[in-house]
N, C-alpha and C positions, 0 to 999 in steps of 0.2 A: 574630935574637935567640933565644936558650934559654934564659935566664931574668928576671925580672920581679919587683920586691918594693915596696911601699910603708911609709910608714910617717905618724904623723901626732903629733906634740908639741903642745903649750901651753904660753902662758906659764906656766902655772902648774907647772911639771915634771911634768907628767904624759904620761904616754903612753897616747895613745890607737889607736884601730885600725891593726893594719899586719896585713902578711902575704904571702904570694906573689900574684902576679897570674897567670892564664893569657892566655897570647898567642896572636894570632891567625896567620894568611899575614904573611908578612913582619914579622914581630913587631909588626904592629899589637895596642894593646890599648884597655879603654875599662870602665870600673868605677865604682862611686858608693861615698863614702863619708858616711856618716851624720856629722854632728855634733852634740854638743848646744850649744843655743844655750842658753847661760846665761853670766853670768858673775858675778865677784865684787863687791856691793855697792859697794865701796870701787876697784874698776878703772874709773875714769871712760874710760879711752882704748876701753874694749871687749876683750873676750877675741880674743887672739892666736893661730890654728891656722896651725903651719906644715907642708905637707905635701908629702914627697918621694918621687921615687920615681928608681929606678936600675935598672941592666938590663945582661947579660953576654951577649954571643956566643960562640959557641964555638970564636973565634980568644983569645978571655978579654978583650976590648976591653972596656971598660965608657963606660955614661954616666949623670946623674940630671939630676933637673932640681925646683926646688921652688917651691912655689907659696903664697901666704899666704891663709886667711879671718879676715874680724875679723866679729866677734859685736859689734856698738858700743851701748854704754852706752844705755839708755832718755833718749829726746831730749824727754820730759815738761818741760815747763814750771811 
């Protein structure tokens, strides 16, 4: 792999952290992303992050792959 990029949405349309990744041997890679755990009073299902990430060789192949966190609603009674 030569390159590496993430990215991170919310329900809410916002865009949150992306950027290039660096990769390792064999394009292994491995990175944390922050999120804030908050969401909107009124979102009973919990805040929605969905996060991707894709990657190019330099035959230009590509691949991504994306992954979801939910921030769920206060379970107070």
């Amino acid at each position: 792999m030569t390159s590496a990029t993430f990215a991170v949405r919310d329900e809410y349309g916002r865009v949150q952290p992306h950027g290039a990744m660096a990769l390792g041997p064999g394009g292994s890679y491995s990175f944390t992303v922050l999120l804030q755990a908050s969401r909107l009073g009124s979102d009973h299902d919990g805040r929605r992050y969905t996060l991707s990430v894709g990657a190019r060789d330099n035959g230009g192949n590509g691949g991504s792959k994306t992954g979801v966190v939910i921030v769920p609603h206060d379970q107070r009674h």
